[in-house]
C-alpha positions as CSV (number, residue, x, y, z in Angstrom):
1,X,6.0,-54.5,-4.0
2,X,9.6,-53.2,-3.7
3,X,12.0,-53.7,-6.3
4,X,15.4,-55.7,-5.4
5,X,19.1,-55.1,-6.7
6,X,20.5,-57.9,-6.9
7,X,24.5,-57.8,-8.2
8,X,25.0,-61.6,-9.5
9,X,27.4,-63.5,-12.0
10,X,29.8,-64.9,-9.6
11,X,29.2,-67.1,-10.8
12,X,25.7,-67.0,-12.9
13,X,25.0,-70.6,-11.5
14,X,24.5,-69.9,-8.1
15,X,22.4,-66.3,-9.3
16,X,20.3,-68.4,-11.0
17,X,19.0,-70.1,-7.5
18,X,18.6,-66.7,-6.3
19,X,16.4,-65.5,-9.1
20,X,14.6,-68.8,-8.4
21,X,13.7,-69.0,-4.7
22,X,13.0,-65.0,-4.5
23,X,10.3,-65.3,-7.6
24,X,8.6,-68.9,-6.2
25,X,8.1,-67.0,-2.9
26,X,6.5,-63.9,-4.4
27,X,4.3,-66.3,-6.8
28,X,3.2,-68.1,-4.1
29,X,2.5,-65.0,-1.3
30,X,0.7,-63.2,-4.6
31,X,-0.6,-66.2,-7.1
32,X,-2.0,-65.7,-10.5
33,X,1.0,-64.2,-12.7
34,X,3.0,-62.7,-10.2
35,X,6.5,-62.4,-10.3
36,X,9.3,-60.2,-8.3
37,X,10.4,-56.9,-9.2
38,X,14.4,-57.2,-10.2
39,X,16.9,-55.3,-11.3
40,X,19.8,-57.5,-12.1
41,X,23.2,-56.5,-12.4
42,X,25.3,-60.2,-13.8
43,X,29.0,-59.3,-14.2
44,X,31.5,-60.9,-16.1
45,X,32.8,-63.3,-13.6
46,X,36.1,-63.5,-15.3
47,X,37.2,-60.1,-14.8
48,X,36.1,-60.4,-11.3
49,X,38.4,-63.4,-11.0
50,X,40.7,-61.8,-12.5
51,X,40.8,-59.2,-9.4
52,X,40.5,-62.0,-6.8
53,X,44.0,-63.8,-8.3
54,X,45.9,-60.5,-8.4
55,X,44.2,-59.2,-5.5
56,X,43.2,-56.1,-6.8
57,X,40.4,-55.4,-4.0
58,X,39.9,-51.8,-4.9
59,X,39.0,-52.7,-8.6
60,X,36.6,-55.3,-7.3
61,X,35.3,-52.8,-5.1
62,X,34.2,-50.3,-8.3
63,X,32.8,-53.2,-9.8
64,X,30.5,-54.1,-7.5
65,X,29.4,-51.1,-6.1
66,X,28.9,-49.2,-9.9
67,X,26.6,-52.3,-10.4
68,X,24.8,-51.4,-7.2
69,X,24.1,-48.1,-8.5
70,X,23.4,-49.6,-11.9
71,X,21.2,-51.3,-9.9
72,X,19.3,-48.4,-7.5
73,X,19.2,-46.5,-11.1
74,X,17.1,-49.2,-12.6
75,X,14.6,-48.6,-9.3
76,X,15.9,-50.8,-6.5
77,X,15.3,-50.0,-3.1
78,X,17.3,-52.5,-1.5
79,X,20.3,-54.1,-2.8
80,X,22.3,-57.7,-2.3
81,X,25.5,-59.2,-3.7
82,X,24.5,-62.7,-4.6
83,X,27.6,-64.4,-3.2
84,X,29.5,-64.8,-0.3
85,X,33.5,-63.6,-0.9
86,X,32.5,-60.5,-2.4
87,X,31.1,-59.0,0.8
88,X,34.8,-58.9,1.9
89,X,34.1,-55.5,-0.4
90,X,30.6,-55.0,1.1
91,X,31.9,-51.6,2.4
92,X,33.0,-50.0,-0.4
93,X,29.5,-51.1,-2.2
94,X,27.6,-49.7,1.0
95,X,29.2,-46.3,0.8
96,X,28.3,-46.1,-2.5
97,X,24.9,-46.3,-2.1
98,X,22.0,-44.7,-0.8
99,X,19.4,-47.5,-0.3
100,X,20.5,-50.3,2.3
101,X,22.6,-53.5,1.1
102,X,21.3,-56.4,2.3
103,X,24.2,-58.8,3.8
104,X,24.6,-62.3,3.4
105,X,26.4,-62.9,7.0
106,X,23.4,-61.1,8.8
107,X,21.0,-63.7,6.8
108,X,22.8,-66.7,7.8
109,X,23.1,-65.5,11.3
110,X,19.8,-64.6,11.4
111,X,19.1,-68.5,10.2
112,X,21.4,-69.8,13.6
113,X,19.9,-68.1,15.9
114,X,16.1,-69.2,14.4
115,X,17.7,-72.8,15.1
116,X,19.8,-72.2,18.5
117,X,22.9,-72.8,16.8
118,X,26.1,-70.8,18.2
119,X,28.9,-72.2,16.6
120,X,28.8,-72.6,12.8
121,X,31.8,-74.3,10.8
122,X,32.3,-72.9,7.2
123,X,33.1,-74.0,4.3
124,X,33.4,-71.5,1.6
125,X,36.4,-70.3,-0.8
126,X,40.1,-69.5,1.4
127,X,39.1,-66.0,1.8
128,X,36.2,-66.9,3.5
129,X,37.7,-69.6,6.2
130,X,40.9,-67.8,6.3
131,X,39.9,-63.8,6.8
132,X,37.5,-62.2,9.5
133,X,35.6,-60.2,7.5
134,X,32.7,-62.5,7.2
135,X,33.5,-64.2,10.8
136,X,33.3,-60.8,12.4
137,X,29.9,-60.7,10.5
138,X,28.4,-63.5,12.0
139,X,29.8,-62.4,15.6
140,X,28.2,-59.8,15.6
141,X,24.8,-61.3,16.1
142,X,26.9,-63.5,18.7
143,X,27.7,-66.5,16.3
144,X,30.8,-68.2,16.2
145,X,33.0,-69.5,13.4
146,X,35.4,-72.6,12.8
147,X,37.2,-72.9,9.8
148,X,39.0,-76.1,8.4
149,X,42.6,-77.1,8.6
150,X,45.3,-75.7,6.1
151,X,44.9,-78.7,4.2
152,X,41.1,-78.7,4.2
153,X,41.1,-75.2,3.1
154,X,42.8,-75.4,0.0
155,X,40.6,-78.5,-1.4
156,X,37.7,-76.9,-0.5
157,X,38.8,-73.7,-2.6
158,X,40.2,-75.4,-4.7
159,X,36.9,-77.4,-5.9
160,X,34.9,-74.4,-6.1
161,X,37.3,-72.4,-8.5
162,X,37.8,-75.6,-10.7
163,X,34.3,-77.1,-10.5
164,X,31.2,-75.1,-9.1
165,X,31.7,-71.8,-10.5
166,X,32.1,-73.7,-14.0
167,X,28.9,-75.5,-13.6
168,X,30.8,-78.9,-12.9
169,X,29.3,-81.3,-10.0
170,X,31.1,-84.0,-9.1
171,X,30.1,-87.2,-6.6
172,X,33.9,-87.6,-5.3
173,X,33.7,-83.5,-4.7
174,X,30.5,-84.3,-2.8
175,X,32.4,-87.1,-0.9
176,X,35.5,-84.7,-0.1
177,X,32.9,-82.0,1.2
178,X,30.8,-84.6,3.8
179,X,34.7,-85.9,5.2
180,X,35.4,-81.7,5.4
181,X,32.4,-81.5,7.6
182,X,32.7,-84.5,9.3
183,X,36.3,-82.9,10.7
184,X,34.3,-79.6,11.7
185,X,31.7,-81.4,13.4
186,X,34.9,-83.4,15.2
187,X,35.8,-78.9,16.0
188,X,32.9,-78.5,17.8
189,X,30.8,-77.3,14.9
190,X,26.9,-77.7,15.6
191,X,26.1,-76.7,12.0
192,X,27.7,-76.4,8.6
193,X,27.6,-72.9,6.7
194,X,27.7,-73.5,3.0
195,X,29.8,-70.2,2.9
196,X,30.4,-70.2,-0.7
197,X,26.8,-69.5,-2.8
198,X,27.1,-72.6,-5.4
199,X,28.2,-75.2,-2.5
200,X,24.6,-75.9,-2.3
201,X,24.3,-76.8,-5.7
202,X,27.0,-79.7,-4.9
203,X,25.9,-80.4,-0.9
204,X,21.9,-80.9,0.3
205,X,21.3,-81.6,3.5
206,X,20.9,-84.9,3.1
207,X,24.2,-85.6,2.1
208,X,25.4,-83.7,5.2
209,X,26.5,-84.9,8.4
210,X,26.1,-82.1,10.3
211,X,22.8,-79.8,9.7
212,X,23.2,-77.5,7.0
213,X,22.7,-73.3,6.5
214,X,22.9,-73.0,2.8
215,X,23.7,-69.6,2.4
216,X,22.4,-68.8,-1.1
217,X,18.9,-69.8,-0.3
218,X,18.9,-68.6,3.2
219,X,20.1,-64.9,1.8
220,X,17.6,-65.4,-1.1
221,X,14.7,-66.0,1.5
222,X,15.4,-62.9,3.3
223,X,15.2,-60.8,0.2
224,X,11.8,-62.5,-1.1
225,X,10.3,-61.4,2.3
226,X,11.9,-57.9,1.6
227,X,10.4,-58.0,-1.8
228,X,7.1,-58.5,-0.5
229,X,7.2,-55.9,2.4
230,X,7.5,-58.4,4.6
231,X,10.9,-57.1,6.1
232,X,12.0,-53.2,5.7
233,X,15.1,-53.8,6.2
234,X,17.3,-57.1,6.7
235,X,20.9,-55.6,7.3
């Protein structure tokens, strides 16, 4: 069975449903006591915070990509960042190593095109509506993106910074996300991204109007088949 890097703590909640869904899929393929092979890198979400509010990319970049190697020391043969803003550094990390990195855009990508969905709206933090990096990502597997208003944006960012990254789930957040979506599907969205790895936590399908791609479990998925051989490589 390989062994997984997996750099997490941004925020520990939504790490925690990676840990999760990768070990319940290599119990189940294996039985008996078997578990996945990790090696876990958590930062300290506050510092890398601290990096996103002054913008200090480069810093965030040594972060994550000495906790890859942290990682690739401790045996991994494959490594992921368990969330979605920090691939906007997913270069820097990828240089830095010398086993594959496993990419959270090519995972949900993968996911539309396993549904025949072209044109996915996003919700995620403002880097993540606002920039290309993770847009570009999904086109290239021929995916398109469509963000929410100005307006939209900022709430949306605004409730994971103050609420899902601290653990906090709120009903009336849950009722501000559906109206969010209900204005993508209204931009031609066919599907919803949940482009931020603890949205899930706060939005299930159900609550959805528009069918959902949660990214975390989606990303997590890919790696428990990696785990188990079943994929060589995912990027």
């Amino acid at each position: 069975m390989e062994t997984l890097g997996l750099i997490g703590g941004m925020s520990w909640h939504s790490t925690a449903t990676y840990y999760r869904i990768i070990n319940e899929m290599v119990s189940a393929a294996r039985g008996g006591h078997a578990s996945a092979r990790i090696a876990l890198q958590s930062l300290d979400f506050a510092e890398v915070r601290d990096c996103q509010v002054r913008g200090d990319w480069d810093r965030a970049g040594e972060l994550l990509a000495e906790a890859g190697q942290r990682c690739v020391a401790g045996g991994a043969s494959a490594v992921a960042i368990c969330t979605n803003l920090m691939h906007k550094v997913a270069p820097q990390v990828e240089a830095a190593l010398d086993v594959p990195l496993l990419h959270i855009g090519d995972a949900v990508a993968a996911e539309a095109g396993r549904q025949g969905w072209r044109t996915l709206g996003i919700l995620g933090t403002r880097w993540v509506m606002e920039e290309t990096f993770y847009a570009d990502r999904l086109a290239r597997h021929g995916v398109a993106a469509v963000a929410p208003d100005a307006a939209d944006r900022e709430i949306v960012d605004a409730i994971v910074f103050d609420e899902l990254t601290r653990g906090i789930i709120s009903d009336a957040s849950r009722a501000t996300y559906v109206e969010v979506i209900r204005r993508l599907a209204d931009q031609g969205a066919e599907a919803v991204v949940l482009a931020c790895t603890e949205i899930g936590l706060l939005v299930s399908p159900e609550d959805s109007p528009l069918p959902v791609i949660d990214s975390a479990e989606v990303h997590a998925r890919e790696l428990g088949r990696v785990a188990l051989g079943q994929l060589s490589d995912a990027r």
